[in-house]
Backbone bond lengths (Angstrom), bond angles and torsions (degrees), N, CA, C in turn:
res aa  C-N    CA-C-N  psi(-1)  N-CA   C-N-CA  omega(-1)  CA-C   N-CA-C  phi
1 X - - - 1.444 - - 1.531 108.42 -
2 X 1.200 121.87 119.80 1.244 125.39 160.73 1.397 129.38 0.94
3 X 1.232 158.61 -169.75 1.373 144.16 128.68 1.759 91.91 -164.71
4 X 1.456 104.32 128.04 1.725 108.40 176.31 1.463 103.11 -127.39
5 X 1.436 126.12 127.14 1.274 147.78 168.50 1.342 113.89 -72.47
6 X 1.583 145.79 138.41 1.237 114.35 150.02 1.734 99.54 -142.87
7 X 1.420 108.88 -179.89 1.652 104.92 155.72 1.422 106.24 -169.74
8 X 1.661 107.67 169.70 1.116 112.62 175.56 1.687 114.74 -153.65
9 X 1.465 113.45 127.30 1.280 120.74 -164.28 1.622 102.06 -78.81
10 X 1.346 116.61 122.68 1.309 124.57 -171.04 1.843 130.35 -101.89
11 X 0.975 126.25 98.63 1.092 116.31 175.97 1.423 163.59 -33.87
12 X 1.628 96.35 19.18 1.517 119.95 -142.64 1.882 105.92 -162.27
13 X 1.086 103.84 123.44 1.658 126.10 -176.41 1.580 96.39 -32.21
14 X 1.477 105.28 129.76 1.812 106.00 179.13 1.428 128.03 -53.26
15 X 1.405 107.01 -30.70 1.948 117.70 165.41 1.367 104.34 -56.05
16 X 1.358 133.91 -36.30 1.372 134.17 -170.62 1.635 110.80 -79.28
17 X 1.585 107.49 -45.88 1.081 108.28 168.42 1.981 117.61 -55.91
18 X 1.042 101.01 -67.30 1.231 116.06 -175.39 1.423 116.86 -53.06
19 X 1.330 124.82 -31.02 1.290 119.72 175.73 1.889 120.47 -81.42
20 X 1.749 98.52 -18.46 1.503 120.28 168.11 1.309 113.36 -51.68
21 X 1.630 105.76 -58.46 1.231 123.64 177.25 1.510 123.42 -62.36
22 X 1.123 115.28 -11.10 1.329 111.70 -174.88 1.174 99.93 -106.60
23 X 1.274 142.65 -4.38 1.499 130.74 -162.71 1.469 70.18 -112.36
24 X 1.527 124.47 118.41 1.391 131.82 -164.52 1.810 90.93 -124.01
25 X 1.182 104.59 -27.88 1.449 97.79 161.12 1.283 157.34 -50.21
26 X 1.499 84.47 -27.82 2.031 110.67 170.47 1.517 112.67 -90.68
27 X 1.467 109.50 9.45 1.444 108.09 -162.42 1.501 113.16 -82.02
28 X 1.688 126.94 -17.36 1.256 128.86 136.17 1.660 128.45 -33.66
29 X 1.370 111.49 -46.69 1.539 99.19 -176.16 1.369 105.18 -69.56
30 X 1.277 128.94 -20.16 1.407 117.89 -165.33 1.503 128.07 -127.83
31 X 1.553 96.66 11.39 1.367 133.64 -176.87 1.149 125.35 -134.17
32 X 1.544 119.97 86.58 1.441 138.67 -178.42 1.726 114.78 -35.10
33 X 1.178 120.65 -38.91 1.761 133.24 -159.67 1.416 96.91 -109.87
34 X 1.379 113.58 -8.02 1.414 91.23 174.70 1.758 110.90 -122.75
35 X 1.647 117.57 108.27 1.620 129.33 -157.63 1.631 81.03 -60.14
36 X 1.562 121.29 -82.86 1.089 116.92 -159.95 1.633 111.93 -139.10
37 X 1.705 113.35 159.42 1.611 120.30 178.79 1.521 92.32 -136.90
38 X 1.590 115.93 127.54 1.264 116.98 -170.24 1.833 87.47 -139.29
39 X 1.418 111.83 126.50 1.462 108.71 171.17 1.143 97.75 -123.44
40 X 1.398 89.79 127.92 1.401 134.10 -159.14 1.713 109.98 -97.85
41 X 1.163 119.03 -34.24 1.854 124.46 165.54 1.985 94.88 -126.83
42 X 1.322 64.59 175.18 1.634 92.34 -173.65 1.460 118.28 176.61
43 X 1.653 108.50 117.06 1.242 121.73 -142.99 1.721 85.69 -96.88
44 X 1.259 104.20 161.32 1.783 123.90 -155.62 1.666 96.81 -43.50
45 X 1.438 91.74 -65.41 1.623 102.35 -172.08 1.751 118.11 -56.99
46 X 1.472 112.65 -21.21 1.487 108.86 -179.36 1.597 111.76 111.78
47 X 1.597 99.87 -23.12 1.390 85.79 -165.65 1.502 129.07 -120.95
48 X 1.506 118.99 24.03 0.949 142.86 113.47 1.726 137.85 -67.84
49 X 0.884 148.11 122.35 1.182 162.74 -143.89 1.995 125.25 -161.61
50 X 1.161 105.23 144.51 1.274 119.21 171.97 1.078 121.50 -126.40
51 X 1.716 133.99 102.23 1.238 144.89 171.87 1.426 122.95 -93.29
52 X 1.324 93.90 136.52 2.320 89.66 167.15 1.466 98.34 -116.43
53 X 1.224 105.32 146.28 1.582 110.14 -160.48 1.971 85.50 -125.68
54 X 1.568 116.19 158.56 1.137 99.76 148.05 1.988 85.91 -146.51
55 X 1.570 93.27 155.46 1.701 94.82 -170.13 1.451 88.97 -134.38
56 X 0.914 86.83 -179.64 2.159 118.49 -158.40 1.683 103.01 -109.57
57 X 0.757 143.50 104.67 1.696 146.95 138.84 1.788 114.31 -87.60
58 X 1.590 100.02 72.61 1.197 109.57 -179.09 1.568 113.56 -42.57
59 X 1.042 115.74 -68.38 1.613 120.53 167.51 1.435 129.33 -12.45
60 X 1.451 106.16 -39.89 1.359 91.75 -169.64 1.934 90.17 -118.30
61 X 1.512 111.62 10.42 1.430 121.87 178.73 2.170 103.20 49.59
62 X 1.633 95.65 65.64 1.409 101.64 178.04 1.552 99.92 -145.92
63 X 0.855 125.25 165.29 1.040 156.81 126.81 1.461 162.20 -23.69
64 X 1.082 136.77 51.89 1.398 124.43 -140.68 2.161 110.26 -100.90
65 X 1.055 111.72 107.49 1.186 98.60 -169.90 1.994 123.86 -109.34
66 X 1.012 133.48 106.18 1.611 132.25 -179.55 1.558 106.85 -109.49
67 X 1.614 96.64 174.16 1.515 123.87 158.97 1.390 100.21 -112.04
68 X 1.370 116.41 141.29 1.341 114.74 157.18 1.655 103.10 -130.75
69 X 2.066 110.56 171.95 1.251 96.46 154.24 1.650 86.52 -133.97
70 X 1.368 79.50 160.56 1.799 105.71 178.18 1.599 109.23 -118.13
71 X 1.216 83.40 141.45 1.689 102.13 175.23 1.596 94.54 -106.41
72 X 1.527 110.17 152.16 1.164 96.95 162.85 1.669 90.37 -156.84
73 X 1.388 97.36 142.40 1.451 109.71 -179.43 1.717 111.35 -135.76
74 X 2.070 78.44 99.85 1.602 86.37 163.17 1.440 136.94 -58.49
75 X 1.096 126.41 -25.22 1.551 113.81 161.14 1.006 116.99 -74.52
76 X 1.767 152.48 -13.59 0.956 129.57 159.22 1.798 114.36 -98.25
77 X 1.199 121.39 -8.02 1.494 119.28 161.03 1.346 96.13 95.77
78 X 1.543 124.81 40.01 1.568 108.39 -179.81 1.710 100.50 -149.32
79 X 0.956 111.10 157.19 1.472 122.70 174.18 1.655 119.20 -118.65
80 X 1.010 117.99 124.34 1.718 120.57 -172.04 1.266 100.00 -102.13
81 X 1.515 128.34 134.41 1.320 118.27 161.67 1.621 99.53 -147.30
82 X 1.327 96.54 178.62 1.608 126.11 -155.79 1.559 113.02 -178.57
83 X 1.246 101.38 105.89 1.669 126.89 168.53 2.164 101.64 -35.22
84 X 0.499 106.82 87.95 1.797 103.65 145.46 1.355 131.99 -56.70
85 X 1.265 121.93 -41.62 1.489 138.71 -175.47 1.837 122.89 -140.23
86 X 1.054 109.91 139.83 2.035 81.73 174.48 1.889 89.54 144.92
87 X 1.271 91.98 -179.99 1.863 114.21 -167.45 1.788 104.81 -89.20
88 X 1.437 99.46 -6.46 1.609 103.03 176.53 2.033 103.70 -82.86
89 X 1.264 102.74 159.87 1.566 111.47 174.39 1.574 94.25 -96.28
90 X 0.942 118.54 -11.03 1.264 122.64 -156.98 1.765 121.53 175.88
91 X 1.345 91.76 118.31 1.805 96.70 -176.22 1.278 94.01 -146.52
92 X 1.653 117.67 146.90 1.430 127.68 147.24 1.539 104.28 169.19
93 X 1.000 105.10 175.24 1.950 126.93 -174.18 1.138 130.10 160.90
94 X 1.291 127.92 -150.95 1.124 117.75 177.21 2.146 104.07 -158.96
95 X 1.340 98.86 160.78 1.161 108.46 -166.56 1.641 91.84 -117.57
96 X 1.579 104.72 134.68 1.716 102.98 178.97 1.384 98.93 -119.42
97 X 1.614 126.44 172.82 1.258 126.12 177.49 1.254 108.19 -158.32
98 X 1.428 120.93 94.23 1.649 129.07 160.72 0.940 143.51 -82.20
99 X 1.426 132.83 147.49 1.390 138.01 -169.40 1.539 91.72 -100.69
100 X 1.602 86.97 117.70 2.033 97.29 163.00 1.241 129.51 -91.90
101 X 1.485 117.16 -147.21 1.960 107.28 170.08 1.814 87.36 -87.27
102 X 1.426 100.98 -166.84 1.516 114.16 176.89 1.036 136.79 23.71
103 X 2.206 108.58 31.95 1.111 118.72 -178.44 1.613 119.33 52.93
104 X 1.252 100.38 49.81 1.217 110.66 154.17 1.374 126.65 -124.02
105 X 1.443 117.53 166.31 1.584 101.38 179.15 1.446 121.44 -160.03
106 X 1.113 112.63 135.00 1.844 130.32 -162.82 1.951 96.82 -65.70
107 X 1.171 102.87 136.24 1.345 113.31 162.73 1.914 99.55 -140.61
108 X 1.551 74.38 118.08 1.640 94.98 -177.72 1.724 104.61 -112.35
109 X 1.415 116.51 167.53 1.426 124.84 -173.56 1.837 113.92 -161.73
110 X 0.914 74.26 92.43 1.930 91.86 175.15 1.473 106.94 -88.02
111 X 1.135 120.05 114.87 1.487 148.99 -171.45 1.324 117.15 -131.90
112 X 1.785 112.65 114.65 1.275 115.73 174.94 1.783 100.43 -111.89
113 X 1.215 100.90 154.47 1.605 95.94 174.03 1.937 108.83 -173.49
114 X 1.186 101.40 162.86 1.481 105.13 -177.00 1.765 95.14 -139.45
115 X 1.315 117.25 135.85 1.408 111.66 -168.54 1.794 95.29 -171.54
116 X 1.987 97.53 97.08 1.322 100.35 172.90 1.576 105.81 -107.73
117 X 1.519 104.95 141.19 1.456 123.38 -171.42 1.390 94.90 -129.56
118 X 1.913 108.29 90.14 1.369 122.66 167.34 1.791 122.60 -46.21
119 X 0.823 109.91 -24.81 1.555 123.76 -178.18 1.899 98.02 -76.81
120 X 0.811 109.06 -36.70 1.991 110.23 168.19 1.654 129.74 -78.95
121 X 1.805 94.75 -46.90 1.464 96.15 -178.32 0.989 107.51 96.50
122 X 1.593 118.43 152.93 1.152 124.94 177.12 1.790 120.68 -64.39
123 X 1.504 98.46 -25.38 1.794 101.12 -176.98 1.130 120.34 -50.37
124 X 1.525 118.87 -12.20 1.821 122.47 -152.57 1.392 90.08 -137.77
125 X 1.543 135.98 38.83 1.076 159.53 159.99 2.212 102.70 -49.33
126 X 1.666 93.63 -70.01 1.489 94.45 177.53 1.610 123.81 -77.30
127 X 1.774 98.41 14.83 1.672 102.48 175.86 1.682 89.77 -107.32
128 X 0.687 138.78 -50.89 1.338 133.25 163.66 2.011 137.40 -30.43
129 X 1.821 93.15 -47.98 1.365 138.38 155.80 1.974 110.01 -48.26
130 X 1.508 90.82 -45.74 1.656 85.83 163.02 1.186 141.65 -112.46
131 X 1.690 111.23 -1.70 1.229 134.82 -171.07 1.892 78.71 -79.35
132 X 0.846 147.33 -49.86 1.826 163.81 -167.67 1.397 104.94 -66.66
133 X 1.154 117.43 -46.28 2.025 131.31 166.01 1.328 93.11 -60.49
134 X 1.226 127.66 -67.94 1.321 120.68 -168.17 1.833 136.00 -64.65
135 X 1.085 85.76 -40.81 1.292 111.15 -177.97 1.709 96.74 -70.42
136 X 1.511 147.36 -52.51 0.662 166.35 -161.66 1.848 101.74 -75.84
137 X 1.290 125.29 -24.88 1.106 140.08 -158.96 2.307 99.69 -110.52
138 X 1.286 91.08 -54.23 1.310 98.93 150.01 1.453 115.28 -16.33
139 X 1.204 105.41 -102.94 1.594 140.80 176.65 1.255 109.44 -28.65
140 X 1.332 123.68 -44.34 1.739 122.98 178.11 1.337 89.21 -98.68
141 X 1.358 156.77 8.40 1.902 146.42 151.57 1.542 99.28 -66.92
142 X 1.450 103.12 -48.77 1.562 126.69 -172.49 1.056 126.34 -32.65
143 X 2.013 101.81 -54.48 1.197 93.01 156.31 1.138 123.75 -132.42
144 X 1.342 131.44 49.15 1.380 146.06 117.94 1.644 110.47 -24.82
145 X 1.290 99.02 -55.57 1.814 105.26 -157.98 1.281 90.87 -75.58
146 X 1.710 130.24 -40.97 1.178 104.97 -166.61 1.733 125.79 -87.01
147 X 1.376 96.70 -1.31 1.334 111.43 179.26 1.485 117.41 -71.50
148 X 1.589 103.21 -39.99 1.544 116.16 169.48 1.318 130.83 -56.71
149 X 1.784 112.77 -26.51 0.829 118.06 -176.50 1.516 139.66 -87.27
């Protein structure tokens, strides 16, 4: 199964980051690849959750659509998720969020996933492999930029 690492050093106090990141709902206005994030449950406390996401892979002009739920645990600054439903064989990871020196702070994203798109084939396996690096890299720029701002 795949596995993609990423991060991005952020310019902006970790509550800022982290609370950006969690409002996963706004992630359309400011996120080109991703059409829509609609959470759909929401457990008493807030911090469990159920989202359906659907995202954009312009490239191959498709579609990619899941459920996930997320855990997210504010005292440790991270969110766990895992697809329930959706076009992936396999989705989940987790999102971390650290406090650096000079009030800055790392948002990292460990992503495992398996995602065959019969209409491609297996040959375009490592175009896929990076369309997933990227896209994934996106998303933590995403809100990098908006944190800065």
């Amino acid at each position: 199964m795949p596995h993609i690492e990423n991060e991005v050093l952020v310019n902006a106090p970790l509550e800022r980051v982290y609370a950006l990141a969690k409002d996963v709902e706004e992630f359309p206005k400011f996120m080109p690849d991703v059409e829509s994030v609609v959470v759909t449950e929401r457990g008493p406390d807030g911090l469990r959750t159920t989202t359906s996401w659907v995202g954009v892979a312009s490239d191959f002009k498709l579609k990619v659509r899941w459920t996930e739920q997320d855990i997210w645990d504010d005292a440790a600054r991270t969110c766990q998720f895992t697809q329930t439903k959706g076009d992936y064989q396999s989705y989940g990871g987790v999102w971390t969020f650290t406090s650096q020196p000079d009030g800055l702070t790392k948002f990292s994203s460990s992503l495992d996933y398996e995602l065959e798109i019969p209409v491609i084939g297996p040959l375009l396996k490592r175009v896929v492999a990076r369309l997933m690096q990227d896209n994934t890299q996106k998303i933590l720029e995403a809100v990098k930029a908006r944190a800065e701002q």
